[in-house]
Each structure stands twice: as C-alpha cells, then as structure tokens.
N, C-alpha and C positions, 0 to 999 in steps of 0.2 A: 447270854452270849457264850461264856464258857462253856453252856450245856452240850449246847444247839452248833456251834460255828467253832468248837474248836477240837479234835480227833483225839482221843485218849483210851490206849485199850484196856485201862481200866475202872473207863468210865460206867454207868449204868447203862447210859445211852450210845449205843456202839454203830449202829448203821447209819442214824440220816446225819453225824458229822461226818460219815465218810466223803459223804458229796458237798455238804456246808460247808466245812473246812475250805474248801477249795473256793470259796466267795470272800472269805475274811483275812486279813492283814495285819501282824504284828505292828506297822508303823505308816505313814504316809509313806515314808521313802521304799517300802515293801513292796505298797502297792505301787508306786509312782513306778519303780524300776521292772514290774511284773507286767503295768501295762502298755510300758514302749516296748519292751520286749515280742508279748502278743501283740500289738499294733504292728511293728515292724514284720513280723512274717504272717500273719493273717489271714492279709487279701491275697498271697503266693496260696497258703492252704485251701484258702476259700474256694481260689481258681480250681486246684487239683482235685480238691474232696464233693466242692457244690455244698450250703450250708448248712443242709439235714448234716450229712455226714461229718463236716466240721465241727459241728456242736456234739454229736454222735461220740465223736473222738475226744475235743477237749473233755467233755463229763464224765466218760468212760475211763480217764487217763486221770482224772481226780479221784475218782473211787480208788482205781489201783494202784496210785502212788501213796494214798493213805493206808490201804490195805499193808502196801509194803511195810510202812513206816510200822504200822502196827506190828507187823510179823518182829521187825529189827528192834522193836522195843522190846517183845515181848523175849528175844535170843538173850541181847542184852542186858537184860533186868534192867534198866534205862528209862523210866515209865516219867511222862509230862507231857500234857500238851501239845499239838502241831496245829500249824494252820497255814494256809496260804495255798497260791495257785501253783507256784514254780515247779509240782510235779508235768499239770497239766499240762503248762507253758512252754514246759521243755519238751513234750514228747513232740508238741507241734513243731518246736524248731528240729528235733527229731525227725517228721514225715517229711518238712518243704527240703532238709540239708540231704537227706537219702535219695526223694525222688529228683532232685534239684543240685546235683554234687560240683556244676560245675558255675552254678550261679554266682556274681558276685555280690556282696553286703558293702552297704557302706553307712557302717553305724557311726558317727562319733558320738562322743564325750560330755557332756555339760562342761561348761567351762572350768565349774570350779575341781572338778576329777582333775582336768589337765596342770592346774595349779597347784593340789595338792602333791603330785607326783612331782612336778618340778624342785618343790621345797625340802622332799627329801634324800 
C-alpha cells in the first residue's frame, strides 16, 4: 500500500503513485468528505465534459496535483507521504465553478459540523 497508493518523491517507485495516490485515503472521513464533494458537482462536469473527458480530466488532474506536491516537497526539503483525490476533486469543482459562475450550490452540513460550531 505504501509502495503502490501512496506519492513520495523519494520513493523508488515514483510514477504509477502518481496516479494511485489519487484512489487512496488517509481515513474514512478523507474519503467520505472527497466523495460528496465529487458527487455533488459531477453530474454538472459530466454534462459539460461528456464522461471520456470527465474521467480524461479527473486522472490527468491526479497525476498533476501529485506532480505538484512532488515539486513542493522536493523546494521544501519536506519529504513524506501524500495521498488522496482532493487535487483531482478540486480541479473539477475548478472547471463546473469557471464554466458555471453563476450557478447556485446548496451543500449543507452533516449535523453533527453544525453542533460542533455551535458549542464553541
């Protein structure tokens, strides 16, 4: 799992975590919170792109937001570990929020976010 699913530039294995990374999750709530995220704008990208190119975009948008990460490790002498989608994730909400600027969202909350925030 480390090898294979998690991005590290100074790993052995340097190119197929670029794309794995982007399948794997630090914790349930990683993934949980990455895929309402993807779920909620989606089907807006799926419309705009058609799904070759939706998928075209989300994999191509994991490679180079690991890429990145690599670069900004390697600036920062910073070196450990990445994983997770929230590069890809975001550029999607990235293409629906640029071609779509005037759309409304209406995400809420789990309840217990709303609770937490009231308590302090």
């Amino acid at each position: 799992m480390l090898r294979y699913f998690t991005s590290n530039p100074t790993s052995k294995t340097l190119c197929s975590p670029m794309l794995l990374s982007t399948f794997s999750h630090f914790s349930f709530f990683h993934m949980a919170a990455n895929m309402y995220v993807l779920w909620s704008f989606s089907t807006s990208a799926v419309s705009m792109l058609g799904r070759e190119q939706f998928l075209a975009v989300y994999l191509s948008a994991g490679v180079i937001s690991t890429f990145v990460s690599y670069v900004s490790k390697m600036v920062t002498g910073r070196f450990g570990p990445s994983l997770g989608a929230s590069g890809a994730i975001m550029t999607i909400l990235a293409a629906v929020c640029t071609k779509m600027p005037d759309a409304k969202t209406g995400h809420h909350l789990p309840p217990y976010v709303h609770l937490h925030r009231r308590q302090r």
